[in-house]
FITORSE-470901 format. One record per residue (C-alpha): x, y, z; residue in three letters. Coordinates in steps of 0.001 Angstrom, whole numbers, plus 500000, padded with zeros to 6 digits. Layout:
BEGIN
XYZAla...
This chain:
BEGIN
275060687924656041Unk276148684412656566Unk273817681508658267Unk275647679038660316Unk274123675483661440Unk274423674360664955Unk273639671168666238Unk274261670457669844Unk272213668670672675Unk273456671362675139Unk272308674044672829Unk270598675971675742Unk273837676507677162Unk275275678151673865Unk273415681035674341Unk275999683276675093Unk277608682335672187Unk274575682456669770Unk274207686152671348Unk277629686998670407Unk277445685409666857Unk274292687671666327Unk275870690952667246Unk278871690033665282Unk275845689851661661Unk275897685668662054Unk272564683944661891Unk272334681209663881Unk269982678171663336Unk269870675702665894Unk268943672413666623Unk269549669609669064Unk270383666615667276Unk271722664787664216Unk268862663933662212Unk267233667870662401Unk270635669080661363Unk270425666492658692Unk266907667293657693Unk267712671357657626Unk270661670646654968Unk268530669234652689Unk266419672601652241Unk268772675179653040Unk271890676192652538Unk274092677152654926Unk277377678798655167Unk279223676921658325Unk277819673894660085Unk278974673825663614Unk278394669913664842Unk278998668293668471Unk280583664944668511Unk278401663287671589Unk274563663978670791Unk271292661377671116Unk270349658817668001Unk273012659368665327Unk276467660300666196Unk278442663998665285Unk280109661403663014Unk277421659830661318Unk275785663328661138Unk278729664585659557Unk279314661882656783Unk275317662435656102Unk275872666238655230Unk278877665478653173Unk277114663172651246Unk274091666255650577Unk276684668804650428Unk280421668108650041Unk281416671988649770Unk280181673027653189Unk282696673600655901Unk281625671911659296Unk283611672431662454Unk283512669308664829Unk283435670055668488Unk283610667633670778Unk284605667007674585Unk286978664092673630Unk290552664648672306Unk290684660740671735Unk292887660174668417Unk290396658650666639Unk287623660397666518Unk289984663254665146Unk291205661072662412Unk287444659987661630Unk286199663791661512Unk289707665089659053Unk288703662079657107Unk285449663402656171Unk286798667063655528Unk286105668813658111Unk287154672229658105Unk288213673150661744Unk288211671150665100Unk287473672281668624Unk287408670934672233Unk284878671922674668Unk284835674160676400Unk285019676492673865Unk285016680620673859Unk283496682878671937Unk286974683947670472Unk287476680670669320Unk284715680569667416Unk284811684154665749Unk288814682488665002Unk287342679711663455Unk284511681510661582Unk287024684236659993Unk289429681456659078Unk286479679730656983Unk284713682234655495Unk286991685389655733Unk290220684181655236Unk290409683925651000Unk289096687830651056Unk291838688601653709Unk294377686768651476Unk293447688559648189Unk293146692162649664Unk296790691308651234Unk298176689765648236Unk296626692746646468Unk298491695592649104Unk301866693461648859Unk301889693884644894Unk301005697112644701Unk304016697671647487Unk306283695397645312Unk305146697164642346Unk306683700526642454Unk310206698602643639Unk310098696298640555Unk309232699420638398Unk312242701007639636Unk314862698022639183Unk313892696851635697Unk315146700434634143Unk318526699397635882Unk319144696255634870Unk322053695508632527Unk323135691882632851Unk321384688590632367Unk321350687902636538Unk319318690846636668Unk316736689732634049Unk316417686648635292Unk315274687710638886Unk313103690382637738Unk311184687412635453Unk311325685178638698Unk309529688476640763Unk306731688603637921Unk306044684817637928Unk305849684710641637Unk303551687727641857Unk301130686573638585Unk300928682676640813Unk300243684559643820Unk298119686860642699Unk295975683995640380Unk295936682102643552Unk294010684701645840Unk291862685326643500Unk290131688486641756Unk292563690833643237Unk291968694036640400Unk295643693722640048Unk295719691435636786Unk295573694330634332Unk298627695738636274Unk300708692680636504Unk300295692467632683Unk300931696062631843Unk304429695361634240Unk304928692460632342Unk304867693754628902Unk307262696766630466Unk309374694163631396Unk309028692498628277Unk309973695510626264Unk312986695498627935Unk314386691984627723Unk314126692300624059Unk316291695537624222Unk318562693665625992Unk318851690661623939Unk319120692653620733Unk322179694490621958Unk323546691761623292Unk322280688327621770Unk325060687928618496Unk328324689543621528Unk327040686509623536Unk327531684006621143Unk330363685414619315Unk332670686323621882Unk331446684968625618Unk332852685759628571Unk332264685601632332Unk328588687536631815Unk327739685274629195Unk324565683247630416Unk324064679336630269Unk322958678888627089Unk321162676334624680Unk324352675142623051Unk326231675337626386Unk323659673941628693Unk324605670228628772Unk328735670477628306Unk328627673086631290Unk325751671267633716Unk326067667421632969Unk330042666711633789Unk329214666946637330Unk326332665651637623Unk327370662475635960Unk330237662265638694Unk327296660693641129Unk327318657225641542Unk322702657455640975Unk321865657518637620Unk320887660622636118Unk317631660913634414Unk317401664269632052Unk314077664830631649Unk313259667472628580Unk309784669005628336Unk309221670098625317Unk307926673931625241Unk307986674001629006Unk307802677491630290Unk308937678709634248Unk305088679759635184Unk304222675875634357Unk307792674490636024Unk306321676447639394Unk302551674977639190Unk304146671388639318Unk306279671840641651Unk304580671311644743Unk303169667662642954Unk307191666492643139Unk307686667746646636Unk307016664149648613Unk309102662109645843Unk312134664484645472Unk314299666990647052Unk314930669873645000Unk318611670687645102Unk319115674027642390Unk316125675612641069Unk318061677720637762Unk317159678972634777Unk319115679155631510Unk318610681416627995Unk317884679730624992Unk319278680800621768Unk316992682238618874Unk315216681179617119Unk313384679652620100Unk312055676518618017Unk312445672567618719Unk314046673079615733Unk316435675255616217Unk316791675560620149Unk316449671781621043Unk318816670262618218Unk321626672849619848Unk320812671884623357Unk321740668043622164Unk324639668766620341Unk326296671526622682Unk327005673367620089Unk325282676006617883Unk323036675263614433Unk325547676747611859Unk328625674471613382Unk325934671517613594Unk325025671981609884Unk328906672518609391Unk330619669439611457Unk327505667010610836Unk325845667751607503Unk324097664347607446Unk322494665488610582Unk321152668743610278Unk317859669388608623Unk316729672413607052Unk314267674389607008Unk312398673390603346Unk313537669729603847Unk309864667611604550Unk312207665606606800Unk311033666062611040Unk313465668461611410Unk314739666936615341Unk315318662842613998Unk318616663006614861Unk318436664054618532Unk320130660765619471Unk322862660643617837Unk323809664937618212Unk323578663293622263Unk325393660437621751Unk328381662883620118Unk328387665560623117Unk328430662292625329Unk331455661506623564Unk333353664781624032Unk332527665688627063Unk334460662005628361Unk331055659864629050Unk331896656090628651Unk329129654703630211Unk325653653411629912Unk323116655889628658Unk319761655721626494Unk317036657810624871Unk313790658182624833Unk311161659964623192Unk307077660627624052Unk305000661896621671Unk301773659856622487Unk299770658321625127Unk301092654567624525Unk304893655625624333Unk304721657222627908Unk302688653869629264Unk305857651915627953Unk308048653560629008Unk306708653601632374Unk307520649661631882Unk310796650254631039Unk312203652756633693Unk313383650111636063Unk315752648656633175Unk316985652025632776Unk318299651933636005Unk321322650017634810Unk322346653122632638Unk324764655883634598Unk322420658543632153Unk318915658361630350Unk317792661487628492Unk313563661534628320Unk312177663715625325Unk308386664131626606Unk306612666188623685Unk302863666716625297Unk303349670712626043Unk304099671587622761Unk301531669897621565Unk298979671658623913Unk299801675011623319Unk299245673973619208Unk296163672699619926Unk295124675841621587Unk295388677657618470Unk294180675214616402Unk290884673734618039Unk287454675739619792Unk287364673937622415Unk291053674303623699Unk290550678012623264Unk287822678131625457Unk289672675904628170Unk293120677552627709Unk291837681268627121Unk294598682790629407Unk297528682312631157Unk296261680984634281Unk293711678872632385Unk297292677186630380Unk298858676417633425Unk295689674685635299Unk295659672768631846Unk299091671748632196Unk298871670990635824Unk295836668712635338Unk297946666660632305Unk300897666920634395Unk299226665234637813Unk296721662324635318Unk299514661811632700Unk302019658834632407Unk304939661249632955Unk303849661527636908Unk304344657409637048Unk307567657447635266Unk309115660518637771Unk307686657992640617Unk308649654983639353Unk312294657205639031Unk311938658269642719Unk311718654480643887Unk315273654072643684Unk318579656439644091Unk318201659160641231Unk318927662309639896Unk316196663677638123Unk317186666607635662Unk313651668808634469Unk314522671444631774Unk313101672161628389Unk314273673927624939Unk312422676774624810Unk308993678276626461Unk306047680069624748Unk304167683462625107Unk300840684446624474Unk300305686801621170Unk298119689897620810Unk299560692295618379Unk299798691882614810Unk302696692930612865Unk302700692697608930Unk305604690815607138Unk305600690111603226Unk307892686888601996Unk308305684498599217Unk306668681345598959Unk310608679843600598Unk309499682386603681Unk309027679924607149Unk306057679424607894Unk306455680292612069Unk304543683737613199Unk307074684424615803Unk310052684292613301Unk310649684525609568Unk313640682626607674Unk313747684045604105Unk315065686243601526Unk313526689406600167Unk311668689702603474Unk309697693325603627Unk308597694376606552Unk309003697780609184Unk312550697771610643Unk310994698817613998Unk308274696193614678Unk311189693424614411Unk314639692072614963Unk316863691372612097Unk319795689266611934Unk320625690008608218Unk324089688356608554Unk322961684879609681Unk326610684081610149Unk327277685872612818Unk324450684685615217Unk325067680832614021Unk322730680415612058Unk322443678265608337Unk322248680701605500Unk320209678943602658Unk321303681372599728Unk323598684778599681Unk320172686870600540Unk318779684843604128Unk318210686995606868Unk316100686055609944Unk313813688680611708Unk312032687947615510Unk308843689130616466Unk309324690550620588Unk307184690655623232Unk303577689773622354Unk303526690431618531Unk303489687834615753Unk303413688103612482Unk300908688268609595Unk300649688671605734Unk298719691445603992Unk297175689203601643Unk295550686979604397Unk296151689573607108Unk292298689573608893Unk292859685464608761Unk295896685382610942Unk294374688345613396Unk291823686502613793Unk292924682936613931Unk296120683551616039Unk295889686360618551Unk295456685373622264Unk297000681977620944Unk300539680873622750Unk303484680836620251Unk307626680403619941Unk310144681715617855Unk310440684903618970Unk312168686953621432Unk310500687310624731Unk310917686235629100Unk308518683471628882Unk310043681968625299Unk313747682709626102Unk314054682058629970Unk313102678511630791Unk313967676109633762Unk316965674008634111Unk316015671742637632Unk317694669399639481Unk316315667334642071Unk317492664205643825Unk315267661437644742Unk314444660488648654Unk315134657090648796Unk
């Protein structure tokens, strides 16, 4: 049963309305002034406070800012006989949660009541019966999909359905969502194994935007605008995140295309990142700028080159003017660069590496306490939200929207969280990742992973006659006998790349122009 509050000098004349609140299951407490209601919230708690405006000794208003200052969680609705401007303003400002004008009906109080404390239980059990609608329909289409387009808005579906459904709450549905996901899961990695090494080797019109052909197929156009264009990249940046911090960019910019684009395997900074700022693919990097590519047993950071593999694709694609780069991988580097935005301005293009994501999702394997803050999917993107709305990457997109822009938000690959062990024996030259394995004399069971055994023909660098590659799919990674309860235990439920799966391989590619 819930207990409402109401304070009114009139409250004699309520009656009818108490009466009706009673025989709805409301209890009604009532008083007939300011300080009473005031002196009631300090010993009970109550689930609605329903306050006049006009009552003897202190104010509706004063009463109000009182009780938020006891109890800043409980809704009060203001009613009042005066529509006067600011006396609305004064009550929104202090959070109240509904506003009506006397006379008031009955109606318009159950209304107000249901809004308040019925509406997030209406909202879940609808959100709950659209799903489970949606759910046999989505079901049905992902067995008859058969092209990249289709993929892609069947992954869109999922993430819309796991924000809404995260949003409303405790819905019973999660289970579901994730047993459609892994479904849907299974086959994306069906597709991309029949399909992945065709793509590369001979594209055509079905071919998706890729990591190698992102920038020479996007950027030519964009760069026709007399704004400069800022291209931010976000390192590890999945869609699910993109969508969380969207809303935070909606009063600085207008988003103009909202796409996605597939990232080429394996999907590592490494690998995925170095062939988005080359536009081209890691074999014909390794094979047109040796000096530049860095391999996989080199100690060398294997992206230190980024700026010049941009500089290059700059080149060829006919770019003659301006442009810089600029990399975050620390707390001080994004404060100065926050400095140095407004002299970017005088470049027609500024690329922005911002490395904090990747980080984060490391960090949630590798430390207790991110575990227990990041322990599932929604948990990671309330964690990147809350970095996303404190961090200096918000100042440097406003300081950005101050001035005619086009702001560019993509990333080189996502990340998906692991649950299922797979076992995988290498030599001491194996890679170290758990969603992929660069090696020779790799032994493992054909039909737990995906092989490329001819590295040549997926562009990638063979280190000696014997290198193959094999990709863990959906949520399995990959562990070694010899320390096999070590890895089950220190990495599943942890969010890794590499591998082949929607949330690694199908990432945002958003552009947005700014207001001024």
């Amino acid at each position: 049963m819930y207990t409402i509050l109401w304070a009114d000098d009139e409250i004699d004349l309520l009656k009818p309305h108490i009466l009706f609140l009673k025989n709805k299951g409301y209890e009604v407490e009532k008083v007939t002034n300011g300080t009473d209601a005031v002196d009631l919230v300090k010993t009970n708690k109550f689930d609605v406070i329903f306050l006049d405006e006009n009552m003897p000794g202190i104010s509706g208003l004063e009463t109000l800012s009182r009780i938020k200052q006891l109890n800043p969680d409980v809704p009060v609705v203001m009613i009042t006989k005066s529509e006067e401007e600011h006396i609305m303003e004064d009550a929104i400002g202090n959070q109240i949660a509904d506003y009506l004008i006397k006379p008031v009906n009955s109606n318009q109080i159950l209304l107000s009541l249901k809004r308040i404390l019925d509406s997030k239980q209406l909202v879940t059990e609808k959100t709950a019966q659209n799903y489970q609608q949606d759910f046999r329909q989505l079901s049905m289409e992902m067995y008859d999909i058969r092209d990249f387009q289709g993929w892609e808005n069947m992954y869109r579906k999922l993430v819309y359905w796991e924000l809404e459904l995260a949003k409303s709450g405790d819905t019973g549905m999660d289970e579901i969502l994730a047993m459609q996901k892994r479904d849907a899961n299974n086959g994306w990695s069906k597709f991309v194994m029949s399909n992945f090494v065709n793509f590369l080797k001979k594209p055509d019109a079905n071919t998706p935007v890729m990591s190698h052909t992102l920038l020479t197929r996007k950027l030519p156009a964009l760069l026709k605008s007399e704004n400069p264009v800022f291209l931010l990249v976000i390192d590890n940046f999945r869609y699910d995140q993109w969508k969380v911090i969207q809303p935070m960019l909606s009063d600085l910019l207008t988003l103009e295309s909202d796409d996605m684009y597939m990232t080429i395997l394996p999907t590592t900074t490494h690998y995925a990142r170095n062939s988005l700022f080359a536009g081209m693919l890691p074999s014909e990097i390794e094979k047109l700028y040796p000096n530049l590519w860095i391999n996989e047993e080199d100690e060398e950071g294997k992206n230190i080159h980024e700026e010049e593999l941009l500089g290059r694709l700059l080149q060829r694609i006919g770019y003659k003017d301006k442009y810089s780069y600029n990399k975050v991988t620390n707390l001080n580097a994004g404060k100065d660069l926050v400095d140095k935005i407004p002299n970017l301005f005088n470049n027609g293009f500024n690329a922005i590496v911002y490395n904090f994501v990747d980080m984060l999702s490391h960090a949630r394997t590798e430390m207790n306490v991110m575990k227990e803050l990041a322990e599932d999917e929604a948990a990671y993107r309330s964690i990147t939200a809350s970095w996303f709305e404190h961090a200096p990457l918000i100042e440097i997109i406003r300081k950005i929207a101050s001035k005619k822009a086009t702001l560019i938000i993509t990333t080189d690959h996502g990340s998906i969280r692991v649950q299922n062990p797979v076992k995988i024996i290498g030599d001491r030259s194996t890679s170290t990742n758990l969603r992929y394995k660069q090696g020779k004399n790799l032994s493992y069971n054909e039909k737990e992973l995906f092989a490329i055994k001819k590295p040549e023909e997926a562009f990638l660098p063979r280190q000696n006659v014997s290198t193959s590659y094999v990709f863990a799919t959906g949520e399995d990674f990959m562990a070694y006998p010899n320390n096999y309860n070590y890895h089950v235990n220190m990495y599943t439920n942890s969010f890794q790349h590499g591998g082949i799966s929607l949330e690694e391989m199908l990432v945002p590619f958003v552009v947005l122009e700014t207001k001024q």
